[in-house]
N, CA and C atoms as an extended XYZ file, in Angstrom:
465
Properties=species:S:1:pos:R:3:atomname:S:1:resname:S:1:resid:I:1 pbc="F F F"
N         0.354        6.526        6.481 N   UNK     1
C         0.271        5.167        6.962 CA  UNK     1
C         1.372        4.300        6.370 C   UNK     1
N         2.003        4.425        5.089 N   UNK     2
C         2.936        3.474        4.779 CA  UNK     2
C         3.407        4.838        3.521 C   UNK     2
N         5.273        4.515        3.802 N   UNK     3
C         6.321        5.077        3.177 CA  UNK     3
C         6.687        4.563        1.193 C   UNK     3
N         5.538        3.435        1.144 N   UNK     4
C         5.963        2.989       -0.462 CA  UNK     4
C         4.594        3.056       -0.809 C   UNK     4
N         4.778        3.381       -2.036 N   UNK     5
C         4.050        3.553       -3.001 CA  UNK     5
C         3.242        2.122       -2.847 C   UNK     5
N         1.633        2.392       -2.475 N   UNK     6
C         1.020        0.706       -2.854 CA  UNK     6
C        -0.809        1.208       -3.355 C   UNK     6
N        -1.002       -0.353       -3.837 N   UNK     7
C        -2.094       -0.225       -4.398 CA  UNK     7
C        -3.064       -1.162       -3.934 C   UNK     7
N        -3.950       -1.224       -3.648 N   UNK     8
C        -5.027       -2.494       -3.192 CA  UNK     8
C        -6.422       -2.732       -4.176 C   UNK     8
N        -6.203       -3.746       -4.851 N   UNK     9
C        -6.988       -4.112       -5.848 CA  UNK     9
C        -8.205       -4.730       -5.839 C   UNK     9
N        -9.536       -4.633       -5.849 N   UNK    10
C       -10.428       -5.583       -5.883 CA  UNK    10
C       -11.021       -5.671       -7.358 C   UNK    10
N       -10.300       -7.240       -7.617 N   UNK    11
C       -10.591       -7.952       -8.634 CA  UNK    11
C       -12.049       -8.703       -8.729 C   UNK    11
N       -12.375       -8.578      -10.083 N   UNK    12
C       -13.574       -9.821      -10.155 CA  UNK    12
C       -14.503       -8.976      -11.193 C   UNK    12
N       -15.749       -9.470      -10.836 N   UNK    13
C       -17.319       -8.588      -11.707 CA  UNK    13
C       -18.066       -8.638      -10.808 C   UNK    13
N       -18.239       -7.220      -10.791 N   UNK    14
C       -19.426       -6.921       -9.467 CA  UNK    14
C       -20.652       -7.307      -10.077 C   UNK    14
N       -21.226       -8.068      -11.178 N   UNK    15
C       -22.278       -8.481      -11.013 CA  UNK    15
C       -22.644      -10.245      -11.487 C   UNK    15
N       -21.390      -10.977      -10.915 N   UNK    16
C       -21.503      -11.779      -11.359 CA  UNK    16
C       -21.219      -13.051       -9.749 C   UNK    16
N       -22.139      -12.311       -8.881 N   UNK    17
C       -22.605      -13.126       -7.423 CA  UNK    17
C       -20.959      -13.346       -7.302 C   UNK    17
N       -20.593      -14.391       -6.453 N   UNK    18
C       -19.023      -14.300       -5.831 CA  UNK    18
C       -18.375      -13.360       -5.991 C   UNK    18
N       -18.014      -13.799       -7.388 N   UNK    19
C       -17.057      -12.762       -7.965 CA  UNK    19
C       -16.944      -11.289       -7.592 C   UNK    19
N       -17.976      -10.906       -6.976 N   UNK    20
C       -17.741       -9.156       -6.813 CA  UNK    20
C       -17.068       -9.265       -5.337 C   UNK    20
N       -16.496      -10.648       -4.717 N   UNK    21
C       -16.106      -10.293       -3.055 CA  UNK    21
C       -14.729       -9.431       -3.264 C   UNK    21
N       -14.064       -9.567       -4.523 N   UNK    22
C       -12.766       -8.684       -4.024 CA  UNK    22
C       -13.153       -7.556       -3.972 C   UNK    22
N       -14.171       -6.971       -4.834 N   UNK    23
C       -14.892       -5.587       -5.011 CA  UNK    23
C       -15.337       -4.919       -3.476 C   UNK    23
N       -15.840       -5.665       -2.861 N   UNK    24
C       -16.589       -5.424       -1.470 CA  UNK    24
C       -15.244       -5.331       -0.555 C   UNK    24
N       -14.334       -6.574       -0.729 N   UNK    25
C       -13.381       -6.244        0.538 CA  UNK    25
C       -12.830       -5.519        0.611 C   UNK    25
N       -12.691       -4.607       -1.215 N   UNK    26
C       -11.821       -3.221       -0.920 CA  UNK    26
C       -12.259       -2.103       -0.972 C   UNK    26
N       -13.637       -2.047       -1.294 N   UNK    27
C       -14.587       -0.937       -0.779 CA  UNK    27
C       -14.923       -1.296        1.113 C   UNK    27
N       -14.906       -2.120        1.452 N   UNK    28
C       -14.570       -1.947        2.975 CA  UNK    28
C       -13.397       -1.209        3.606 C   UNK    28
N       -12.638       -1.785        2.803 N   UNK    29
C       -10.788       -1.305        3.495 CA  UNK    29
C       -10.855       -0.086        3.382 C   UNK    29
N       -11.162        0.816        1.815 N   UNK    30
C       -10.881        2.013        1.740 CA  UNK    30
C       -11.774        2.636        2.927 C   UNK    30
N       -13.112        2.102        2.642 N   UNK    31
C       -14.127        3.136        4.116 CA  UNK    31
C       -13.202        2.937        5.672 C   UNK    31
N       -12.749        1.961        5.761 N   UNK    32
C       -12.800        1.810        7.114 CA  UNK    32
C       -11.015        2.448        7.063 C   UNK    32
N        -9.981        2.798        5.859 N   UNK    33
C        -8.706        3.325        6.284 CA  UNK    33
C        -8.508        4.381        5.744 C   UNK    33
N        -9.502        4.698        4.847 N   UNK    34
C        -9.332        6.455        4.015 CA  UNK    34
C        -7.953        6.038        2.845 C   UNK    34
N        -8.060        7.273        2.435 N   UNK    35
C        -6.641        7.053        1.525 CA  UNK    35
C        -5.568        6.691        2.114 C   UNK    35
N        -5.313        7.643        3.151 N   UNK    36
C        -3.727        7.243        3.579 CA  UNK    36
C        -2.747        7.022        3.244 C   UNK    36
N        -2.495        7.796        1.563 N   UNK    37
C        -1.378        6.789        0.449 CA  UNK    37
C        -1.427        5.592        0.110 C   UNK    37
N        -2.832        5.300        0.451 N   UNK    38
C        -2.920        4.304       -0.317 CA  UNK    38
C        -3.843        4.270       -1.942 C   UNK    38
N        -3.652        3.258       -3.025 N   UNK    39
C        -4.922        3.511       -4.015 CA  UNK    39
C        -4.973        2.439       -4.129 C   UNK    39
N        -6.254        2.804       -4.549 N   UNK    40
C        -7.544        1.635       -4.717 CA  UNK    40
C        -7.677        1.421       -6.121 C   UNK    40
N        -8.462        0.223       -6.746 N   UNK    41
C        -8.857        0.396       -7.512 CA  UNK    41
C        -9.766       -0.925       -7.995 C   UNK    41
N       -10.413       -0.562       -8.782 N   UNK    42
C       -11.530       -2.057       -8.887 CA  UNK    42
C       -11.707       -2.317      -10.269 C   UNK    42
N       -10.921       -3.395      -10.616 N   UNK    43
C       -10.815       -4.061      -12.000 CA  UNK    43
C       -11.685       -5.184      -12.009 C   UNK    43
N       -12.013       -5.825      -13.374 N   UNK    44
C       -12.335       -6.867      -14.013 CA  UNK    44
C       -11.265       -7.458      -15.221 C   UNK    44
N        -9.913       -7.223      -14.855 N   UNK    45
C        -8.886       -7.725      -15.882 CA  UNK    45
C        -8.011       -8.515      -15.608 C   UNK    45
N        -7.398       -9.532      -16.308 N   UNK    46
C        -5.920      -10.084      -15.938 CA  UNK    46
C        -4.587       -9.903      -17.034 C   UNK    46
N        -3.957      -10.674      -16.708 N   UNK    47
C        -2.865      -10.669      -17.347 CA  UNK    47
C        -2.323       -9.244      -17.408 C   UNK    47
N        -1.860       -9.046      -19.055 N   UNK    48
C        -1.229       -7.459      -19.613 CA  UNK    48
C        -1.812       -6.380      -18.736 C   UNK    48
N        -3.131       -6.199      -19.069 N   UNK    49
C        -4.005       -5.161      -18.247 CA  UNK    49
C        -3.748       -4.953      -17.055 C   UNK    49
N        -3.595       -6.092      -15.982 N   UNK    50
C        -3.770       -6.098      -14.892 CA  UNK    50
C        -2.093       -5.719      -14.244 C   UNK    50
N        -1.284       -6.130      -15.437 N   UNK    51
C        -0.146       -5.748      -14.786 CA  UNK    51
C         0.468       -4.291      -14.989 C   UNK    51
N        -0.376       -3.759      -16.080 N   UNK    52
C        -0.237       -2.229      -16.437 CA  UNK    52
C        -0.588       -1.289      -15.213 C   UNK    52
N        -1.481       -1.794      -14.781 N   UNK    53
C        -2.265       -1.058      -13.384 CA  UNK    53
C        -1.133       -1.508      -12.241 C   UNK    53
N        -0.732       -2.382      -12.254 N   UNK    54
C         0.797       -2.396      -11.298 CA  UNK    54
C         1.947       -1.648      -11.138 C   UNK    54
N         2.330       -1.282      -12.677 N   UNK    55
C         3.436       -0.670      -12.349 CA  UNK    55
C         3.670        0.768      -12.309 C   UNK    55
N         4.621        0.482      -11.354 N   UNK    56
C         4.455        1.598      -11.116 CA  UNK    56
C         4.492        1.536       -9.052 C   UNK    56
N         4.119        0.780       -8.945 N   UNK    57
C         3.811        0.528       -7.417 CA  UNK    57
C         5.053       -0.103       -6.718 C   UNK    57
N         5.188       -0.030       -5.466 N   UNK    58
C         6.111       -0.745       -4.499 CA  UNK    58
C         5.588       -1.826       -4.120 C   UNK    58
N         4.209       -2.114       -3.648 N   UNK    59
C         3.588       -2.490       -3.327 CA  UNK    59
C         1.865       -3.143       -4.162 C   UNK    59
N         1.855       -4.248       -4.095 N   UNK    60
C         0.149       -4.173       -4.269 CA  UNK    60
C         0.367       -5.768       -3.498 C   UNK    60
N        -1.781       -5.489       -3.197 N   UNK    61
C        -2.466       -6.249       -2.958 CA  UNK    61
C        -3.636       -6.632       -3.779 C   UNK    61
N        -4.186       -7.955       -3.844 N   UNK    62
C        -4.814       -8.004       -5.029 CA  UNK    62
C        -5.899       -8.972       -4.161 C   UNK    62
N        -7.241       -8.783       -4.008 N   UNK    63
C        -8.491       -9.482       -3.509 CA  UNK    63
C        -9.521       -9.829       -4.393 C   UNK    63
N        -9.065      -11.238       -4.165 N   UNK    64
C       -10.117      -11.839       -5.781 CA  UNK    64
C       -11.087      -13.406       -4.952 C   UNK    64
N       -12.255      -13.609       -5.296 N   UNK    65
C       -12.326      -14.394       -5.285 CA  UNK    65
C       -11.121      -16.036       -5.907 C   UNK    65
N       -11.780      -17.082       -5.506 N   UNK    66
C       -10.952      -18.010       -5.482 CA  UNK    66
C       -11.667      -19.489       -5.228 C   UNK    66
N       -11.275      -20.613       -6.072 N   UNK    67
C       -11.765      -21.792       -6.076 CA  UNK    67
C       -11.050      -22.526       -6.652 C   UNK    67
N       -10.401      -23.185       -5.335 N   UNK    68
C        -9.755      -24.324       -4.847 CA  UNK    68
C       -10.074      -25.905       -4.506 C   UNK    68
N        -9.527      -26.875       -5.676 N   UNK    69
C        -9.810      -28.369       -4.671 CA  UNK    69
C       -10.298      -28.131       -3.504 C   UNK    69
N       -11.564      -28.887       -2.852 N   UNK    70
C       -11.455      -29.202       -1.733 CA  UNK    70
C       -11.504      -27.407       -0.648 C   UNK    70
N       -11.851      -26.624       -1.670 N   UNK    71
C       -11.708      -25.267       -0.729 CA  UNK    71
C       -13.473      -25.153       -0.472 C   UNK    71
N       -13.785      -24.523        1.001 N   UNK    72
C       -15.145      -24.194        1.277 CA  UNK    72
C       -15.140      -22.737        1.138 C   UNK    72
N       -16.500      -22.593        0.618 N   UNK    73
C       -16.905      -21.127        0.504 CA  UNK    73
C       -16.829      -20.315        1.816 C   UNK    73
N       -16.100      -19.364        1.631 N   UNK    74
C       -15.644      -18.534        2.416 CA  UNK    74
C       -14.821      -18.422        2.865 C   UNK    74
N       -13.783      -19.021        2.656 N   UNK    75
C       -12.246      -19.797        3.559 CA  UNK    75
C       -11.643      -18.528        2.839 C   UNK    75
N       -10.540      -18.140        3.683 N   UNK    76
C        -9.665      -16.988        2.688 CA  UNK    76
C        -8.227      -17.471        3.326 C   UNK    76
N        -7.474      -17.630        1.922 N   UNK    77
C        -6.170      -17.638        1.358 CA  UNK    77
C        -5.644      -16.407        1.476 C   UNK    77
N        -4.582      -16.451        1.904 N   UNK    78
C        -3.433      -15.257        2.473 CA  UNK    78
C        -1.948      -16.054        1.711 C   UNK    78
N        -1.663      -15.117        0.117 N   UNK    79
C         0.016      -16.017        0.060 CA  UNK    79
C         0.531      -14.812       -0.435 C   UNK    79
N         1.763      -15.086       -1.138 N   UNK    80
C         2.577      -13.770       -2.344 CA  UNK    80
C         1.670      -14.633       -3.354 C   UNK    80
N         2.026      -13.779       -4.230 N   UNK    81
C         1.404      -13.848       -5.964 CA  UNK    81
C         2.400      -15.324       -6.131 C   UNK    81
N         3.686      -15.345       -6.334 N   UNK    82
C         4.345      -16.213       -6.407 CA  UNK    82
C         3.975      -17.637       -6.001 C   UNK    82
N         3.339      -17.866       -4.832 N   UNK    83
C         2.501      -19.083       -4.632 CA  UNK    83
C         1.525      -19.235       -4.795 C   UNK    83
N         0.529      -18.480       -5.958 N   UNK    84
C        -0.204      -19.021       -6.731 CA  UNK    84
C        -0.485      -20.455       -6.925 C   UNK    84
N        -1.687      -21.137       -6.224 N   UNK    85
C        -1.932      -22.687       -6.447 CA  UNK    85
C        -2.124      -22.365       -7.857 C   UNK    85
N        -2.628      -22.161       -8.791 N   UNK    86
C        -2.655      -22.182      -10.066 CA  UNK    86
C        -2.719      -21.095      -10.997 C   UNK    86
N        -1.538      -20.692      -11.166 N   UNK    87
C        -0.917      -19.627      -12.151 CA  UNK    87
C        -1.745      -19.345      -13.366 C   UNK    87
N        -2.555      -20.249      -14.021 N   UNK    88
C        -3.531      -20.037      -15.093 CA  UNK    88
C        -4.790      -20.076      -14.966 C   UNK    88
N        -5.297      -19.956      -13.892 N   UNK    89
C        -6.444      -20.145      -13.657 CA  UNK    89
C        -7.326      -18.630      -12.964 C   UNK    89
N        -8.454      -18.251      -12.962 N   UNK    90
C        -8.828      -17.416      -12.608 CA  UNK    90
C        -8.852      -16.064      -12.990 C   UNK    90
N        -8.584      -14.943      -12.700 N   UNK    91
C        -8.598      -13.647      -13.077 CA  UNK    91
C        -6.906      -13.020      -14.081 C   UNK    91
N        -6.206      -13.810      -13.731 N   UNK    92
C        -4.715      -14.038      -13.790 CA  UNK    92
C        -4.265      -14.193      -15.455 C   UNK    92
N        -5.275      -14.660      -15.625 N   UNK    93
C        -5.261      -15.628      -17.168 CA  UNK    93
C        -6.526      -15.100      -18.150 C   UNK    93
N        -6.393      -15.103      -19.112 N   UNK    94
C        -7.519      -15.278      -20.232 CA  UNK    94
C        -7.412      -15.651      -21.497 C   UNK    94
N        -7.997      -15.966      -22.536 N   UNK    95
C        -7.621      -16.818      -23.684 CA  UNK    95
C        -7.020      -16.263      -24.282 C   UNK    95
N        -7.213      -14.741      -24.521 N   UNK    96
C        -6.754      -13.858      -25.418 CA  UNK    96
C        -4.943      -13.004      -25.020 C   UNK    96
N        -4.722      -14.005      -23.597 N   UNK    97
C        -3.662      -13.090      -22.945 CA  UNK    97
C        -2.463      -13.731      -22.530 C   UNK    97
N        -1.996      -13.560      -21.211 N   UNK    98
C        -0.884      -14.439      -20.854 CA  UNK    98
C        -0.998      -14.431      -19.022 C   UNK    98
N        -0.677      -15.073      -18.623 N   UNK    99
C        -0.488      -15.223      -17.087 CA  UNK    99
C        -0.796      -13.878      -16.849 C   UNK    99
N        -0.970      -13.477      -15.210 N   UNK   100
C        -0.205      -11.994      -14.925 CA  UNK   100
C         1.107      -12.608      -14.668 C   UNK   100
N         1.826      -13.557      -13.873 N   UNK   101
C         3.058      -13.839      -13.574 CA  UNK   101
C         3.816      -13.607      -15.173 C   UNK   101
N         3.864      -14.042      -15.917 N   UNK   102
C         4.219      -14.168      -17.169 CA  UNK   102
C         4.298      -11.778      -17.851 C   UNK   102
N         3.184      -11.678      -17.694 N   UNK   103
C         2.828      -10.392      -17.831 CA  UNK   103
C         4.107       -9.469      -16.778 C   UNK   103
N         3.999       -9.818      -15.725 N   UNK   104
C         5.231       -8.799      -14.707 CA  UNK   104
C         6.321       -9.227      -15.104 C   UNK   104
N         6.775      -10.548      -15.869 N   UNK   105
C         8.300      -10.534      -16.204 CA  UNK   105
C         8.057      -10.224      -17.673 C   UNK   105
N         7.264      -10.307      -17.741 N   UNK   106
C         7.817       -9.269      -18.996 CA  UNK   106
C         7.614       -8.132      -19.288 C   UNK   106
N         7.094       -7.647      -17.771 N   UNK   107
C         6.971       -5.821      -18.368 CA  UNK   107
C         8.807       -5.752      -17.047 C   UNK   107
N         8.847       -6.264      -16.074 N   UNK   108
C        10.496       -6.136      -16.127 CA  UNK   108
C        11.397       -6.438      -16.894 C   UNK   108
N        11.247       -7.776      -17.941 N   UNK   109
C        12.254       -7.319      -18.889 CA  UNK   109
C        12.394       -5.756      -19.688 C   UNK   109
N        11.180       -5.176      -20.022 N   UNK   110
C        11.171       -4.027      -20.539 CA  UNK   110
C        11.433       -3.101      -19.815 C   UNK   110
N        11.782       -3.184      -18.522 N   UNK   111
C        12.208       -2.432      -17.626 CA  UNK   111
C        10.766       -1.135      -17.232 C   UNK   111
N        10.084       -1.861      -17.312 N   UNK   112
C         8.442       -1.398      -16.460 CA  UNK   112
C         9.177       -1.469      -15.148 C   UNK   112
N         8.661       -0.404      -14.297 N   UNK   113
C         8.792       -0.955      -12.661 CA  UNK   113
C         7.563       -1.439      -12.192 C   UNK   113
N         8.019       -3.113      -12.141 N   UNK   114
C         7.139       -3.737      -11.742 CA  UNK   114
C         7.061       -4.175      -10.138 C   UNK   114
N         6.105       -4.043       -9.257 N   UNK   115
C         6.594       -4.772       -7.591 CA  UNK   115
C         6.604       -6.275       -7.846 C   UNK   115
N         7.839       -5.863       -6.577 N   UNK   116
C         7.903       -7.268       -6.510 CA  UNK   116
C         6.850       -7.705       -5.202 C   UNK   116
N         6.792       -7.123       -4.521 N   UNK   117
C         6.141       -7.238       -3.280 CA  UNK   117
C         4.501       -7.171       -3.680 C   UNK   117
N         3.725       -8.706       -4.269 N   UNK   118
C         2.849       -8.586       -4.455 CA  UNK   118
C         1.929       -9.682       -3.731 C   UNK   118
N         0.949       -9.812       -3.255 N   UNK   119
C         0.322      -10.266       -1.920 CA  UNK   119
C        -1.168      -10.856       -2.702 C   UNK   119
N        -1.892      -11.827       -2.520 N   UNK   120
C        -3.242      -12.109       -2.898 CA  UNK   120
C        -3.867      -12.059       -1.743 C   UNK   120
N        -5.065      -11.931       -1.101 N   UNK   121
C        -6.825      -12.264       -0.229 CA  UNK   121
C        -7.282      -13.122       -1.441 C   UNK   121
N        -7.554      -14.259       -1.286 N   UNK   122
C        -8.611      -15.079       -1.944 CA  UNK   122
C        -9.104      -15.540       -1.398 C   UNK   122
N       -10.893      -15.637       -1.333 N   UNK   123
C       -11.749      -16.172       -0.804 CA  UNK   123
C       -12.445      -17.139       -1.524 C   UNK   123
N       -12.429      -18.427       -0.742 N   UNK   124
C       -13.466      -19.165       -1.649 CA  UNK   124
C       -14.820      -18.685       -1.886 C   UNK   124
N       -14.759      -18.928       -3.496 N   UNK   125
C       -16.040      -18.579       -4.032 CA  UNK   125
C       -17.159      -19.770       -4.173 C   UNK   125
N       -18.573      -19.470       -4.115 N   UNK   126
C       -19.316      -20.475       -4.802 CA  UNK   126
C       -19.840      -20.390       -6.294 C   UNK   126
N       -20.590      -18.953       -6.317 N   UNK   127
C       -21.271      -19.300       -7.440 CA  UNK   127
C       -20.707      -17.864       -7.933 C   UNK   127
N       -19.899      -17.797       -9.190 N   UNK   128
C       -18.954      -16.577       -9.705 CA  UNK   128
C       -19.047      -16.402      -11.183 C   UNK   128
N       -20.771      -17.337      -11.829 N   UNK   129
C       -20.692      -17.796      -13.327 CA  UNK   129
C       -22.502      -17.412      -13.406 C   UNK   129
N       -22.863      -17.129      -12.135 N   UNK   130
C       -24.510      -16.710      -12.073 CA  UNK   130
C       -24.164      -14.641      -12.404 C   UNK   130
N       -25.294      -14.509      -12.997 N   UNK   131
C       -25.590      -13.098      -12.841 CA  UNK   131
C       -26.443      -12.856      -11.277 C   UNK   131
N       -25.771      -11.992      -10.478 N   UNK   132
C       -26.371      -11.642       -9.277 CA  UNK   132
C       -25.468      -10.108       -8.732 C   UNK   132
N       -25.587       -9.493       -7.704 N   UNK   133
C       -25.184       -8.641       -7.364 CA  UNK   133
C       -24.418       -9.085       -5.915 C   UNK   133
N       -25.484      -10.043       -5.339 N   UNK   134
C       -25.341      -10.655       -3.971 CA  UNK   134
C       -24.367      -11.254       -3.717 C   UNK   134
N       -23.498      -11.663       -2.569 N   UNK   135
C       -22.719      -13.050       -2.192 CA  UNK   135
C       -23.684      -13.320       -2.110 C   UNK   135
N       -23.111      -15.098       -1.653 N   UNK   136
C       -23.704      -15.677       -1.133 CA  UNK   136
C       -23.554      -15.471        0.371 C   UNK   136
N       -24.451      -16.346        1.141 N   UNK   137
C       -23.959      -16.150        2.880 CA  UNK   137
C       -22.949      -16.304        2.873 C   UNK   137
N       -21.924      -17.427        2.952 N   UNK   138
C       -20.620      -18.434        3.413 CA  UNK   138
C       -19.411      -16.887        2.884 C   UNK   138
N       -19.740      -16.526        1.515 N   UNK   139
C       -18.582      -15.869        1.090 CA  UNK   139
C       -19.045      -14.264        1.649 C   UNK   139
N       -20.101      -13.970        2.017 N   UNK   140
C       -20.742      -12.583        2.479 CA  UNK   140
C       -19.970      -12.654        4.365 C   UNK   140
N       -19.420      -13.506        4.488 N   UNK   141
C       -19.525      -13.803        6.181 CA  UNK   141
C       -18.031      -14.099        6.211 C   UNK   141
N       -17.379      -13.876        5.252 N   UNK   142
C       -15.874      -13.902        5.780 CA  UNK   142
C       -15.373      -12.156        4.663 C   UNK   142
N       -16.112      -11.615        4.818 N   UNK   143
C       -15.755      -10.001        4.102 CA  UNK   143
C       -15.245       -9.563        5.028 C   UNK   143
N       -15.642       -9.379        6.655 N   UNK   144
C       -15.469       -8.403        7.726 CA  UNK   144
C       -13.223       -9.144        8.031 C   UNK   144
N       -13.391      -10.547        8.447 N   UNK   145
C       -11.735      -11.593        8.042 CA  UNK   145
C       -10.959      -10.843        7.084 C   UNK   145
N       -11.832      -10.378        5.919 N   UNK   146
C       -10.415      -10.400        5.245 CA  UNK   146
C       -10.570       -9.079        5.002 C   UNK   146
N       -11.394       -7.835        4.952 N   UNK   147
C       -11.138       -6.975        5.490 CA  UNK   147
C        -9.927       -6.857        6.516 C   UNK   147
N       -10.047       -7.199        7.580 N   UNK   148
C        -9.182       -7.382        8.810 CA  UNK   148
C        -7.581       -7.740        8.121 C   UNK   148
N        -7.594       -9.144        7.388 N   UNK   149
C        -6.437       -9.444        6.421 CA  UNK   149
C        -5.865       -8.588        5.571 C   UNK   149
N        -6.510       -7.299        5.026 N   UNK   150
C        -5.870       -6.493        4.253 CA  UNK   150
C        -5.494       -5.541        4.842 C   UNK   150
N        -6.452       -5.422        5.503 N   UNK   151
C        -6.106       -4.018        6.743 CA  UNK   151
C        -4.104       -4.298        7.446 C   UNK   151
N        -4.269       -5.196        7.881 N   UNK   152
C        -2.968       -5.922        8.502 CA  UNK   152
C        -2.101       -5.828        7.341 C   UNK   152
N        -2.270       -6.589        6.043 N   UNK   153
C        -1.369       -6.297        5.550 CA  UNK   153
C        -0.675       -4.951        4.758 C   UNK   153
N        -1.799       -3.697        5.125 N   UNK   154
C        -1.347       -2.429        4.956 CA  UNK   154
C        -0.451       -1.761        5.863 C   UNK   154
N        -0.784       -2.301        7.385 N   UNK   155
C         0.047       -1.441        8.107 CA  UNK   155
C         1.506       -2.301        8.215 C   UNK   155
């Protein structure tokens, strides 16, 4: 299905209600596209970590929940990593760490092969700070969208 090396990520905590939608949208993608050269994989990390699991790739996609000013639950964001509305915020960042943006230039200064070609799915989240397993409806009802959104951006 595709000639570069790529990876499709679902970010978050599968048991922490929202938060597990990147988990779901890429356990959809894989059922519904098989491997195909592609890998999967399902983290709960940012920054260093998250960019270790990058390199190496031509390609990644990264599906994380997301909460935005003024964003409604379920709305999904389609950008590059690079237009990140907020570079420190979310899965990206943690106290103990550094950006991931910050993290990929500096595993290319070290001459890591890092992609450049890196893509977010963010869906607005509601509740991503409750213990649950569940979405909610709003963010359970745009899985099949961005399914569809990753799918597209594989082929």
């Amino acid at each position: 299905m595709v000639d570069e090396k790529m990876l499709v990520i679902g970010l978050g905590n599968p048991i922490l209600g929202d938060d597990r939608v990147g988990w779901v949208v890429v356990e959809n993608v894989q059922e519904r596209l098989g491997k195909n050269g592609v890998d999967y994989a399902f983290l709960s990390v940012g920054g260093i970590r998250l960019m270790e699991h990058m390199a190496g790739y031509d390609r990644v996609i990264i599906v994380d929940a997301i909460i935005t000013e003024g964003g409604k639950p379920g709305e999904i964001h389609s950008f590059p990593l690079a237009e990140l509305p907020d570079p420190t915020g979310g899965h990206t960042t943690s106290v103990h760490d550094t950006s991931l943006m910050t993290a990929l230039e500096m595993g290319r200064m070290m001459d890591v092969y890092i992609p450049e070609d890196v893509h977010v799915i963010g869906i607005e989240a509601h509740r991503v700070y409750d213990f649950a397993e569940e979405l909610t409806p709003d963010v359970a009802s745009a899985v099949n969208e961005a399914v569809d959104k990753v799918c597209a951006l594989i082929k």
